[in-house]
C-alpha positions in Angstrom: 40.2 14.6 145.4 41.3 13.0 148.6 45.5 14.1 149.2 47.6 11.5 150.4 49.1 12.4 153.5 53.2 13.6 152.6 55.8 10.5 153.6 57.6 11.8 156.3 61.6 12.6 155.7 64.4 10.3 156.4 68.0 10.9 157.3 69.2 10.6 153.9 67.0 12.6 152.3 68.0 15.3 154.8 71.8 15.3 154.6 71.4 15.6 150.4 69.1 18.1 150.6 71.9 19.9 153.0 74.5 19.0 150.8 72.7 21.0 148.0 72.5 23.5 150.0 76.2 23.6 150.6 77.2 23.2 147.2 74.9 26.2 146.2 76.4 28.4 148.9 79.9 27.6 148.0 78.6 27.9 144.3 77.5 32.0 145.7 80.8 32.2 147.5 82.8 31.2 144.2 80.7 33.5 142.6 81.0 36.3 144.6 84.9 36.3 145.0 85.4 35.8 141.1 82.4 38.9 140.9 85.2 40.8 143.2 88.3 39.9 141.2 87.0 40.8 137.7 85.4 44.2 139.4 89.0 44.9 141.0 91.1 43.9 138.0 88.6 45.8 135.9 89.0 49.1 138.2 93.0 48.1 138.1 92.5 48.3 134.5 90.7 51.3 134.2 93.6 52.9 136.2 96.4 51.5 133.7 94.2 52.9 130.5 93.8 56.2 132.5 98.1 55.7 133.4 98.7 55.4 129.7 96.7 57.3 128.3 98.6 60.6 130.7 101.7 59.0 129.3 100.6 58.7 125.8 99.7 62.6 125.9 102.4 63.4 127.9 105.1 61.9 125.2 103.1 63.3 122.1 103.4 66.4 124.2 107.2 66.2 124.5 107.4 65.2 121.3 105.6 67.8 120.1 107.7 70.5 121.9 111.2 68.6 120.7 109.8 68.7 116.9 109.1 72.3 117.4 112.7 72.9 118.6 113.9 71.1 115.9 112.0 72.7 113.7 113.2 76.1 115.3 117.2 74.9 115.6 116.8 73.6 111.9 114.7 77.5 110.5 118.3 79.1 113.1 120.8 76.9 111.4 119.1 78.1 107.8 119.2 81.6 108.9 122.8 81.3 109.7 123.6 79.4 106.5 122.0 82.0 104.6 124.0 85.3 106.4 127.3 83.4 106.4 129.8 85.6 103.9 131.7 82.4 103.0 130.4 79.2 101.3 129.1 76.1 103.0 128.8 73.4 100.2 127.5 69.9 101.4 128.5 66.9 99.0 127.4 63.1 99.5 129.4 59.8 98.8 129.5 60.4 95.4 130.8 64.2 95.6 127.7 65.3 94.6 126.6 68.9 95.7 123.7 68.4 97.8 123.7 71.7 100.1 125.1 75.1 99.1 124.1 78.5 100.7 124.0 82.1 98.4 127.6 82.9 99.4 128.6 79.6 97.6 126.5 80.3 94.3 127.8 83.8 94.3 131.4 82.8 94.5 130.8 79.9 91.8 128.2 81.8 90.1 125.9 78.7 88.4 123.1 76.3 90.4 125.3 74.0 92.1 123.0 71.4 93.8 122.7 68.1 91.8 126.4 69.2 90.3 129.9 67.4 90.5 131.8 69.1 92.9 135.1 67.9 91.3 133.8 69.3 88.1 133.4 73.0 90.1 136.9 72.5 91.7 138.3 71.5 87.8 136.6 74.7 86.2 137.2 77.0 88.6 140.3 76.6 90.7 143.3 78.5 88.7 146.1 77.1 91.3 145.8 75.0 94.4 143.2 71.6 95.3 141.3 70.7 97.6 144.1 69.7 99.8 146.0 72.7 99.6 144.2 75.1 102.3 143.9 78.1 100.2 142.7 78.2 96.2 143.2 80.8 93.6 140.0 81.1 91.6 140.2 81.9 87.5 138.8 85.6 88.5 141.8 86.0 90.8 140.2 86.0 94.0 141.5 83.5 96.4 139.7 81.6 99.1 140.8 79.6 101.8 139.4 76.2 101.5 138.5 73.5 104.6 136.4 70.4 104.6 135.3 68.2 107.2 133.3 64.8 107.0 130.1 64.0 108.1 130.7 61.2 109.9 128.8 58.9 110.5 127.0 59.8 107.7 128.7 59.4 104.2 129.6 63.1 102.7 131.7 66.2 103.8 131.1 69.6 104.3 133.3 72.3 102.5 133.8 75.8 103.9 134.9 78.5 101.7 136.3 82.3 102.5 137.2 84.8 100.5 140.4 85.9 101.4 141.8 87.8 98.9 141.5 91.5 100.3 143.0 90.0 103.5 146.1 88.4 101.5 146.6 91.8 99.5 146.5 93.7 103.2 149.4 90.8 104.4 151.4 92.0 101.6 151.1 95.4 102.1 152.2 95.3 105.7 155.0 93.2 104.4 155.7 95.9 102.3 155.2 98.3 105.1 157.4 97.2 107.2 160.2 96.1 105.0 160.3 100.1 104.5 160.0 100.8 108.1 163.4 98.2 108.4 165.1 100.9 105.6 164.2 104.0 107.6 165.9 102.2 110.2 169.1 101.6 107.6 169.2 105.3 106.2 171.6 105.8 109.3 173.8 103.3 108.4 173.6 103.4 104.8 174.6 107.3 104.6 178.1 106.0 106.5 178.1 102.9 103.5 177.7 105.4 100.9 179.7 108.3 102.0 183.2 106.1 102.5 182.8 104.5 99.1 181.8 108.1 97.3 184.9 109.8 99.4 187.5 107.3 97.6 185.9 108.2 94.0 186.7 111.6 94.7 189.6 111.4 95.9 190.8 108.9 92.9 189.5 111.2 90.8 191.5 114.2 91.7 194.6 111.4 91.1 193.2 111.6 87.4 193.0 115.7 87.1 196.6 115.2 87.4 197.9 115.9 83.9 201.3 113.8 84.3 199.6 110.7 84.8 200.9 107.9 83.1 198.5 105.5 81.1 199.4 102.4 84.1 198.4 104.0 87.0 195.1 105.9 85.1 194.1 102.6 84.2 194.7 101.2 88.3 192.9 104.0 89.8 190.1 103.7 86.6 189.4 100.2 88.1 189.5 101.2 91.7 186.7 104.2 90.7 185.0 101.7 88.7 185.4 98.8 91.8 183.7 101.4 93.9 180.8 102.2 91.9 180.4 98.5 91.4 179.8 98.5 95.3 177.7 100.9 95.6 175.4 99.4 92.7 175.1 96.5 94.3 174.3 98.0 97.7 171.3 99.6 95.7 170.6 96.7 94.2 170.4 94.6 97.5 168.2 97.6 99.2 165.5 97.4 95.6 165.7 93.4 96.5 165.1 93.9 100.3 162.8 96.3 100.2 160.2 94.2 97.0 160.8 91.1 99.3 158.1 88.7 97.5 156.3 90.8 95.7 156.3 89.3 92.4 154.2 86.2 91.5 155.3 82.7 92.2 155.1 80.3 89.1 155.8 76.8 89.0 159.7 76.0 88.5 161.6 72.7 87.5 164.2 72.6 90.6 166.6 71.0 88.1 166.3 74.1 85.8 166.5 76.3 89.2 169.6 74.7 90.2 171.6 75.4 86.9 170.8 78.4 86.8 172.4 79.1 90.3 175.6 77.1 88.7 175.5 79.0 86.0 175.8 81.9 87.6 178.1 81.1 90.2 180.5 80.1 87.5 182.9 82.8 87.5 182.3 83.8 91.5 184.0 79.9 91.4 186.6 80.6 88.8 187.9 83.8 90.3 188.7 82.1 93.5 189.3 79.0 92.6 187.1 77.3 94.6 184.9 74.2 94.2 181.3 73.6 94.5 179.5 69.6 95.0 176.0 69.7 94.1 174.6 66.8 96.5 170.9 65.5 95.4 169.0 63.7 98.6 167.3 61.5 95.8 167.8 61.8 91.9 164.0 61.5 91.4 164.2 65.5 93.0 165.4 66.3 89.9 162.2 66.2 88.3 160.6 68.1 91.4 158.8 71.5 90.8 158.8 74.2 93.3 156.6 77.2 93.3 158.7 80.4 93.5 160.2 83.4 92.5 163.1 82.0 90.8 165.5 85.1 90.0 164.8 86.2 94.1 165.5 82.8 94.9 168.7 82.0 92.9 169.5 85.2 94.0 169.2 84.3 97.9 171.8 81.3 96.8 174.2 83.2 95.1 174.4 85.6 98.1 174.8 82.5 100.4 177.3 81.1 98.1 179.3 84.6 97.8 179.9 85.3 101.1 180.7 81.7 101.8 183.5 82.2 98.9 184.4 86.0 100.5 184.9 84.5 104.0 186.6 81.1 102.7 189.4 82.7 100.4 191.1 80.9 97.6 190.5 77.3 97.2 187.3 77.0 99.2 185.1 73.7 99.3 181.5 74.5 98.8 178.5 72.3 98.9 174.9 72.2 97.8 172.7 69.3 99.5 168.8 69.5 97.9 166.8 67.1 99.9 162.7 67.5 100.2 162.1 66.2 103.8 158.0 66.2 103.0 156.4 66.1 99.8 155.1 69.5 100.3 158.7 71.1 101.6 161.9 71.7 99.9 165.5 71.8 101.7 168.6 73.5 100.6 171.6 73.7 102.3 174.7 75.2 101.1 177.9 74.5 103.5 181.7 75.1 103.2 185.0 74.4 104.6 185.7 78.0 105.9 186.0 79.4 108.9 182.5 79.2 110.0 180.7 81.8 112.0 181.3 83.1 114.9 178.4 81.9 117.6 178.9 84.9 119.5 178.3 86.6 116.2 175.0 84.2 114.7 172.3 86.5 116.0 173.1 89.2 114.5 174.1 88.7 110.8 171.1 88.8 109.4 170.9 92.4 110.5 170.9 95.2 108.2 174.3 96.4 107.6 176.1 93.9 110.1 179.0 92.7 108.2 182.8 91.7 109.2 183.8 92.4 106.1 185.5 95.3 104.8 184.3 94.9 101.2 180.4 93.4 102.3 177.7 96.0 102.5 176.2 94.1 105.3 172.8 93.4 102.7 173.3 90.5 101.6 172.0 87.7 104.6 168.6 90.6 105.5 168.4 90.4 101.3 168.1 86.0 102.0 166.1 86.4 105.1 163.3 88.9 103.2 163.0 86.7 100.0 162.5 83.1 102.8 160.0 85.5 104.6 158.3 86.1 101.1 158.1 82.2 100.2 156.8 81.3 103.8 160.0 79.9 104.4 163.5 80.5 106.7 166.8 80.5 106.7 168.7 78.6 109.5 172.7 79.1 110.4 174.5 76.4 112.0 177.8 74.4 112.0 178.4 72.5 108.8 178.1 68.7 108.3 179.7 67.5 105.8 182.3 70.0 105.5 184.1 72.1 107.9 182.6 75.3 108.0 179.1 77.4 108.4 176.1 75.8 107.2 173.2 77.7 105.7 169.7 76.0 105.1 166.9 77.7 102.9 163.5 75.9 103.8 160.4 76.3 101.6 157.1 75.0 100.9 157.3 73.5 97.0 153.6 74.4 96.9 151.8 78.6 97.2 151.3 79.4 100.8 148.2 78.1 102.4 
Protein backbone atom coordinates (compact mmCIF):
# COMPACT_ATOMS: atom_id res chain seq x y z
CA UNK A 1 0.00 0.00 0.00
CA UNK A 2 1.48 3.12 -1.29
CA UNK A 3 1.95 5.78 2.16
CA UNK A 4 1.15 9.25 1.56
CA UNK A 5 3.92 11.39 2.14
CA UNK A 6 3.27 13.14 6.04
CA UNK A 7 1.96 17.05 5.61
CA UNK A 8 4.55 19.01 6.82
CA UNK A 9 3.93 21.09 10.25
CA UNK A 10 2.75 24.63 10.50
CA UNK A 11 3.33 27.24 13.08
CA UNK A 12 0.24 26.58 14.87
CA UNK A 13 0.44 23.21 15.17
CA UNK A 14 3.77 23.75 16.77
CA UNK A 15 3.10 26.36 19.43
CA UNK A 16 -0.05 23.80 20.74
CA UNK A 17 1.82 21.03 20.67
CA UNK A 18 4.38 23.22 22.98
CA UNK A 19 1.72 24.49 24.90
CA UNK A 20 0.83 20.79 25.92
CA UNK A 21 3.94 20.38 26.69
CA UNK A 22 3.92 23.24 29.10
CA UNK A 23 0.82 22.47 30.68
CA UNK A 24 2.06 18.78 31.35
CA UNK A 25 5.27 20.05 32.84
CA UNK A 26 3.55 22.47 35.07
CA UNK A 27 0.94 19.62 35.57
CA UNK A 28 4.59 17.45 36.98
CA UNK A 29 5.65 20.51 38.88
CA UNK A 30 2.11 20.82 40.69
CA UNK A 31 2.49 17.35 41.18
CA UNK A 32 5.65 17.15 42.58
CA UNK A 33 5.38 20.04 45.16
CA UNK A 34 1.84 18.69 46.41
CA UNK A 35 3.95 14.94 46.46
CA UNK A 36 6.50 17.05 48.78
CA UNK A 37 3.84 18.71 51.00
CA UNK A 38 1.74 15.59 51.88
CA UNK A 39 5.33 13.61 52.36
CA UNK A 40 6.41 16.54 54.81
CA UNK A 41 3.13 17.01 56.59
CA UNK A 42 2.90 13.32 56.76
CA UNK A 43 6.58 13.05 58.42
CA UNK A 44 5.38 16.24 60.57
CA UNK A 45 2.64 14.04 61.56
CA UNK A 46 4.41 11.12 62.27
CA UNK A 47 6.43 13.37 64.70
CA UNK A 48 3.27 14.77 66.57
CA UNK A 49 1.77 10.95 66.97
CA UNK A 50 5.31 9.97 68.17
CA UNK A 51 5.13 13.63 70.57
CA UNK A 52 1.85 12.41 71.93
CA UNK A 53 2.15 9.34 72.28
CA UNK A 54 5.68 10.14 74.95
CA UNK A 55 3.18 12.44 76.49
CA UNK A 56 0.38 10.13 76.71
CA UNK A 57 2.84 7.55 78.53
CA UNK A 58 4.42 10.01 80.20
CA UNK A 59 1.03 11.36 82.00
CA UNK A 60 -0.40 7.68 82.50
CA UNK A 61 3.03 7.30 84.04
CA UNK A 62 2.58 10.22 86.49
CA UNK A 63 -0.63 9.33 87.01
CA UNK A 64 0.21 6.19 87.86
CA UNK A 65 2.85 7.12 90.38
CA UNK A 66 0.30 9.99 92.07
CA UNK A 67 -2.55 7.09 92.38
CA UNK A 68 0.10 4.92 94.02
CA UNK A 69 0.85 7.79 96.45
CA UNK A 70 -2.59 8.22 97.06
CA UNK A 71 -3.13 4.94 97.50
CA UNK A 72 -0.05 4.91 99.97
CA UNK A 73 -1.16 8.43 101.88
CA UNK A 74 -4.78 7.00 101.97
CA UNK A 75 -3.37 2.86 103.51
CA UNK A 76 -0.90 5.88 106.15
CA UNK A 77 -3.90 7.84 107.07
CA UNK A 78 -5.90 4.28 107.79
CA UNK A 79 -2.98 3.14 109.79
CA UNK A 80 -3.00 6.21 111.79
CA UNK A 81 -6.83 6.19 112.22
CA UNK A 82 -6.61 2.75 113.41
CA UNK A 83 -3.58 3.36 116.25
CA UNK A 84 -5.19 6.63 117.37
CA UNK A 85 -6.28 6.07 121.32
CA UNK A 86 -9.12 8.61 120.89
CA UNK A 87 -12.10 8.46 118.50
CA UNK A 88 -12.34 9.97 115.09
CA UNK A 89 -16.14 9.74 114.00
CA UNK A 90 -16.99 11.18 110.48
CA UNK A 91 -20.80 12.33 110.04
CA UNK A 92 -22.40 13.71 106.68
CA UNK A 93 -25.13 16.50 106.16
CA UNK A 94 -27.55 14.56 107.71
CA UNK A 95 -25.43 13.60 111.03
CA UNK A 96 -25.10 10.32 109.87
CA UNK A 97 -22.00 8.34 111.07
CA UNK A 98 -20.11 7.53 108.03
CA UNK A 99 -16.41 6.98 109.41
CA UNK A 100 -15.46 5.79 112.89
CA UNK A 101 -12.05 4.10 113.83
CA UNK A 102 -11.82 1.02 116.83
CA UNK A 103 -11.19 3.67 119.53
CA UNK A 104 -14.67 5.15 118.72
CA UNK A 105 -16.53 1.66 118.76
CA UNK A 106 -14.79 0.85 121.87
CA UNK A 107 -15.75 3.96 123.72
CA UNK A 108 -19.46 3.69 122.28
CA UNK A 109 -19.39 0.03 122.20
CA UNK A 110 -22.19 -0.82 119.21
CA UNK A 111 -21.49 -0.54 115.05
CA UNK A 112 -21.79 3.02 114.62
CA UNK A 113 -21.57 3.52 110.73
CA UNK A 114 -25.02 4.03 109.11
CA UNK A 115 -26.12 5.29 112.90
CA UNK A 116 -27.56 8.83 114.08
CA UNK A 117 -24.95 10.42 115.76
CA UNK A 118 -27.36 12.61 117.75
CA UNK A 119 -29.00 9.39 118.85
CA UNK A 120 -25.19 8.17 120.21
CA UNK A 121 -24.73 11.75 121.85
CA UNK A 122 -28.63 11.27 123.36
CA UNK A 123 -27.85 7.68 124.83
CA UNK A 124 -24.67 8.11 125.90
CA UNK A 125 -23.67 11.53 127.14
CA UNK A 126 -24.66 11.58 131.12
CA UNK A 127 -23.75 15.64 131.32
CA UNK A 128 -22.50 18.04 128.77
CA UNK A 129 -23.26 18.39 124.47
CA UNK A 130 -21.69 18.66 121.83
CA UNK A 131 -20.84 22.17 122.41
CA UNK A 132 -19.60 21.94 125.73
CA UNK A 133 -15.78 20.74 125.10
CA UNK A 134 -15.73 17.95 127.55
CA UNK A 135 -18.64 15.11 128.09
CA UNK A 136 -19.32 12.80 130.88
CA UNK A 137 -20.39 9.43 129.53
CA UNK A 138 -23.26 7.14 131.50
CA UNK A 139 -20.10 4.73 132.56
CA UNK A 140 -18.43 7.76 134.22
CA UNK A 141 -15.56 8.22 132.01
CA UNK A 142 -15.35 11.60 130.55
CA UNK A 143 -13.92 12.66 127.16
CA UNK A 144 -13.13 15.80 125.79
CA UNK A 145 -15.02 16.39 122.75
CA UNK A 146 -13.99 18.74 119.40
CA UNK A 147 -15.43 18.79 115.98
CA UNK A 148 -14.41 20.44 112.87
CA UNK A 149 -16.28 20.69 109.45
CA UNK A 150 -15.36 19.38 106.39
CA UNK A 151 -15.60 22.12 104.37
CA UNK A 152 -16.07 22.26 101.35
CA UNK A 153 -17.59 19.15 101.59
CA UNK A 154 -20.92 18.82 103.64
CA UNK A 155 -20.15 16.82 107.17
CA UNK A 156 -17.79 17.21 110.26
CA UNK A 157 -15.33 15.38 111.81
CA UNK A 158 -15.59 14.63 115.66
CA UNK A 159 -12.54 13.83 117.80
CA UNK A 160 -12.92 12.11 121.06
CA UNK A 161 -10.31 11.59 124.25
CA UNK A 162 -10.64 9.98 127.07
CA UNK A 163 -9.68 12.10 129.71
CA UNK A 164 -10.87 10.84 132.71
CA UNK A 165 -7.62 9.46 134.38
CA UNK A 166 -6.10 12.89 133.49
CA UNK A 167 -9.11 14.82 135.28
CA UNK A 168 -8.81 12.51 138.41
CA UNK A 169 -4.74 13.27 138.38
CA UNK A 170 -5.91 17.42 138.13
CA UNK A 171 -7.77 16.84 141.20
CA UNK A 172 -5.36 15.07 143.02
CA UNK A 173 -2.69 17.75 142.54
CA UNK A 174 -5.34 20.15 143.56
CA UNK A 175 -5.60 18.16 146.50
CA UNK A 176 -1.89 17.98 146.69
CA UNK A 177 -1.21 21.12 146.88
CA UNK A 178 -3.96 22.53 148.82
CA UNK A 179 -2.12 20.37 151.58
CA UNK A 180 1.28 21.55 150.70
CA UNK A 181 -0.55 25.37 151.31
CA UNK A 182 -1.54 23.86 155.12
CA UNK A 183 1.97 22.62 155.81
CA UNK A 184 2.83 26.03 155.05
CA UNK A 185 -0.08 27.26 157.73
CA UNK A 186 0.89 24.73 160.59
CA UNK A 187 3.31 27.78 161.59
CA UNK A 188 0.86 30.12 161.77
CA UNK A 189 -2.03 28.11 162.89
CA UNK A 190 -0.06 26.78 166.16
CA UNK A 191 0.22 30.83 167.12
CA UNK A 192 -3.95 30.92 166.11
CA UNK A 193 -4.57 28.10 168.33
CA UNK A 194 -2.37 28.55 171.19
CA UNK A 195 -3.77 32.38 172.05
CA UNK A 196 -7.35 31.20 171.85
CA UNK A 197 -6.58 27.77 174.04
CA UNK A 198 -4.42 30.13 176.64
CA UNK A 199 -7.69 32.40 177.43
CA UNK A 200 -9.78 29.02 178.08
CA UNK A 201 -7.41 28.22 180.54
CA UNK A 202 -7.02 30.92 182.03
CA UNK A 203 -11.01 31.53 182.28
CA UNK A 204 -11.17 28.42 183.56
CA UNK A 205 -9.08 28.72 186.57
CA UNK A 206 -11.58 32.06 187.08
CA UNK A 207 -14.26 29.13 187.37
CA UNK A 208 -12.10 26.75 189.99
CA UNK A 209 -12.71 29.63 192.13
CA UNK A 210 -15.32 28.49 194.64
CA UNK A 211 -16.73 32.11 195.49
CA UNK A 212 -17.85 32.83 192.16
CA UNK A 213 -21.02 34.30 191.82
CA UNK A 214 -23.59 32.84 189.26
CA UNK A 215 -23.15 36.50 186.96
CA UNK A 216 -19.71 36.49 186.33
CA UNK A 217 -19.67 32.22 185.90
CA UNK A 218 -22.14 32.73 183.32
CA UNK A 219 -19.76 35.95 181.54
CA UNK A 220 -16.69 33.94 181.57
CA UNK A 221 -18.95 30.60 180.44
CA UNK A 222 -19.67 32.60 177.30
CA UNK A 223 -16.15 34.00 176.86
CA UNK A 224 -14.91 29.96 177.06
CA UNK A 225 -17.70 29.05 174.99
CA UNK A 226 -16.89 32.39 172.35
CA UNK A 227 -13.43 30.95 172.19
CA UNK A 228 -14.21 27.46 171.34
CA UNK A 229 -16.66 28.79 168.81
CA UNK A 230 -13.36 30.31 167.12
CA UNK A 231 -11.48 27.78 167.15
CA UNK A 232 -14.35 25.48 165.51
CA UNK A 233 -14.64 27.56 162.90
CA UNK A 234 -10.96 27.93 162.26
CA UNK A 235 -11.18 23.99 161.77
CA UNK A 236 -13.93 24.23 159.94
CA UNK A 237 -12.42 26.74 157.40
CA UNK A 238 -9.03 24.53 157.29
CA UNK A 239 -11.56 21.00 156.45
CA UNK A 240 -13.23 23.57 153.68
CA UNK A 241 -9.80 24.84 152.40
CA UNK A 242 -8.09 21.89 152.35
CA UNK A 243 -11.53 19.58 150.28
CA UNK A 244 -11.48 22.71 147.88
CA UNK A 245 -14.00 21.15 145.04
CA UNK A 246 -13.94 17.96 145.81
CA UNK A 247 -17.46 17.11 145.85
CA UNK A 248 -19.65 16.68 142.72
CA UNK A 249 -21.29 19.67 141.02
CA UNK A 250 -25.10 19.23 140.37
CA UNK A 251 -27.29 21.45 138.61
CA UNK A 252 -28.76 24.39 140.97
CA UNK A 253 -31.67 26.88 140.46
CA UNK A 254 -29.67 30.28 141.25
CA UNK A 255 -32.96 31.57 142.68
CA UNK A 256 -32.97 28.65 145.26
CA UNK A 257 -28.97 29.31 145.64
CA UNK A 258 -29.59 32.75 146.48
CA UNK A 259 -32.17 32.26 149.39
CA UNK A 260 -30.36 30.03 150.78
CA UNK A 261 -27.40 32.58 151.19
CA UNK A 262 -30.31 35.11 152.65
CA UNK A 263 -31.42 32.64 154.73
CA UNK A 264 -28.50 32.13 156.27
CA UNK A 265 -27.15 35.50 156.50
CA UNK A 266 -30.30 36.38 158.34
CA UNK A 267 -29.17 36.72 161.81
CA UNK A 268 -25.23 37.71 160.78
CA UNK A 269 -27.84 40.85 159.43
CA UNK A 270 -29.85 41.01 162.54
CA UNK A 271 -27.06 41.08 165.01
CA UNK A 272 -25.58 44.06 163.48
CA UNK A 273 -28.14 45.63 162.12
CA UNK A 274 -27.21 45.88 158.88
CA UNK A 275 -28.99 45.78 155.49
CA UNK A 276 -28.48 43.73 152.56
CA UNK A 277 -30.11 44.74 148.48
CA UNK A 278 -30.27 41.79 146.42
CA UNK A 279 -29.78 43.49 142.83
CA UNK A 280 -30.86 41.02 139.79
CA UNK A 281 -29.05 42.16 136.26
CA UNK A 282 -32.31 40.71 134.61
CA UNK A 283 -35.32 38.98 136.44
CA UNK A 284 -35.32 36.20 133.74
CA UNK A 285 -31.73 35.06 135.90
CA UNK A 286 -34.03 33.99 138.29
CA UNK A 287 -34.88 31.04 136.45
CA UNK A 288 -31.06 30.44 135.60
CA UNK A 289 -29.28 27.14 136.72
CA UNK A 290 -25.76 26.94 137.65
CA UNK A 291 -23.71 23.98 138.01
CA UNK A 292 -22.03 23.85 141.48
CA UNK A 293 -21.32 22.89 144.76
CA UNK A 294 -23.98 24.82 146.42
CA UNK A 295 -23.19 24.56 150.35
CA UNK A 296 -19.10 25.50 149.27
CA UNK A 297 -20.50 28.07 147.29
CA UNK A 298 -23.13 29.78 149.64
CA UNK A 299 -20.54 29.22 151.92
CA UNK A 300 -17.86 31.44 149.88
CA UNK A 301 -20.86 34.23 150.05
CA UNK A 302 -21.49 34.11 153.55
CA UNK A 303 -17.68 34.49 154.21
CA UNK A 304 -17.71 37.50 151.78
CA UNK A 305 -20.74 38.88 153.38
CA UNK A 306 -19.26 38.27 157.09
CA UNK A 307 -16.32 40.04 156.89
CA UNK A 308 -17.93 42.71 154.91
CA UNK A 309 -20.38 43.03 158.11
CA UNK A 310 -17.03 42.50 160.64
CA UNK A 311 -15.13 45.37 158.87
CA UNK A 312 -18.45 47.70 158.34
CA UNK A 313 -19.75 47.71 162.08
CA UNK A 314 -23.31 48.46 162.99
CA UNK A 315 -25.58 49.59 160.40
CA UNK A 316 -23.67 48.53 157.37
CA UNK A 317 -25.18 48.74 153.66
CA UNK A 318 -24.56 45.52 151.77
CA UNK A 319 -25.29 44.59 148.29
CA UNK A 320 -25.73 41.54 146.07
CA UNK A 321 -25.60 42.34 142.16
CA UNK A 322 -26.20 38.76 140.08
CA UNK A 323 -25.68 39.54 136.54
CA UNK A 324 -24.53 36.55 133.80
CA UNK A 325 -22.33 38.61 131.36
CA UNK A 326 -22.39 35.26 128.81
CA UNK A 327 -24.76 32.70 128.60
CA UNK A 328 -22.20 30.30 129.79
CA UNK A 329 -20.84 32.62 132.91
CA UNK A 330 -22.32 33.75 136.02
CA UNK A 331 -21.36 37.10 138.00
CA UNK A 332 -21.76 37.82 141.66
CA UNK A 333 -20.67 40.69 143.28
CA UNK A 334 -21.24 41.54 146.82
CA UNK A 335 -20.25 45.30 147.81
CA UNK A 336 -20.72 47.51 150.90
CA UNK A 337 -20.47 50.91 152.35
CA UNK A 338 -17.47 50.15 154.68
CA UNK A 339 -14.24 51.21 154.84
CA UNK A 340 -12.98 49.40 151.88
CA UNK A 341 -9.56 47.72 151.64
CA UNK A 342 -6.62 48.94 151.99
CA UNK A 343 -4.71 48.89 148.30
CA UNK A 344 -1.56 48.57 149.95
CA UNK A 345 -3.09 45.72 151.70
CA UNK A 346 -5.23 43.85 148.38
CA UNK A 347 -2.44 41.44 147.50
CA UNK A 348 -2.27 39.87 150.32
CA UNK A 349 -5.62 39.03 151.89
CA UNK A 350 -6.28 36.14 150.27
CA UNK A 351 -3.30 34.70 152.10
CA UNK A 352 -3.51 32.17 154.68
CA UNK A 353 -3.81 33.60 158.00
CA UNK A 354 -3.48 37.42 156.86
CA UNK A 355 -6.15 39.11 158.70
CA UNK A 356 -6.51 42.85 160.38
CA UNK A 357 -8.79 41.66 162.52
CA UNK A 358 -8.41 40.64 166.03
CA UNK A 359 -11.31 38.25 166.09
CA UNK A 360 -10.71 36.83 162.05
CA UNK A 361 -8.69 33.66 161.81
CA UNK A 362 -7.31 34.92 158.63
CA UNK A 363 -9.24 31.70 156.63
CA UNK A 364 -11.90 32.90 155.46
CA UNK A 365 -10.88 34.98 151.73
CA UNK A 366 -7.95 31.56 151.02
CA UNK A 367 -11.46 29.42 152.06
CA UNK A 368 -13.39 31.81 148.88
CA UNK A 369 -10.34 31.72 146.67
CA UNK A 370 -9.99 27.56 147.00
CA UNK A 371 -13.80 26.89 146.37
CA UNK A 372 -13.56 29.70 142.85
CA UNK A 373 -10.32 27.68 142.07
CA UNK A 374 -12.55 24.43 142.37
CA UNK A 375 -15.47 25.86 140.02
CA UNK A 376 -12.86 27.17 137.41
CA UNK A 377 -13.74 30.43 138.47
CA UNK A 378 -12.01 33.72 140.53
CA UNK A 379 -12.52 36.08 142.90
CA UNK A 380 -11.60 39.70 142.06
CA UNK A 381 -11.31 42.73 144.89
CA UNK A 382 -11.75 46.16 143.90
CA UNK A 383 -13.44 49.45 144.90
CA UNK A 384 -17.15 49.28 145.13
CA UNK A 385 -19.70 50.79 142.65
CA UNK A 386 -22.66 51.26 143.79
CA UNK A 387 -21.83 51.73 147.32
CA UNK A 388 -18.99 53.11 149.11
CA UNK A 389 -16.84 50.42 150.07
CA UNK A 390 -14.78 47.14 148.85
CA UNK A 391 -16.27 45.26 146.17
CA UNK A 392 -15.88 41.47 145.88
CA UNK A 393 -16.79 39.56 142.54
CA UNK A 394 -17.23 35.64 142.42
CA UNK A 395 -16.99 34.63 138.52
CA UNK A 396 -18.15 31.18 137.40
CA UNK A 397 -18.89 29.16 134.48
CA UNK A 398 -22.89 28.14 134.92
CA UNK A 399 -21.92 24.99 133.00
CA UNK A 400 -19.00 21.76 134.36
CA UNK A 401 -15.62 22.75 133.33
CA UNK A 402 -14.60 22.04 129.81
Amino acid sequence: MEQKPAKPLTAGTEDSIEARERALAEAFDAFNRLSADLARSYRELEQRVEQLSEELAAARSERLIQLAEKERLANRLSQLLEALPGAVVVTDARNIVREANPAALEFFGLPLLGTSWNAVMQSHFAEGDADSGEVKLIDGRRLSLTRRSLAPEPGQIWLLQDVTETRALQTQLDRHQRLAAMGEMVAGLAHQIRTPLASVLLYLSHLEQKKLEPEPRERILGRIRGRVLYLENMIGDMLQFARGGEAERAQCALATLIAEFEDMLAVPLRDAGATLVIAWADPALRQATVACQRSALVGAMLNLATNAISAGGPGVALRLGIAMPTPQSLRLSLEDDGPGIDPAIAERIFEPFFTTSTQGTGLGLPVVRAVMDAHAGEVRVEPARHLTGARFTLELPTAPES
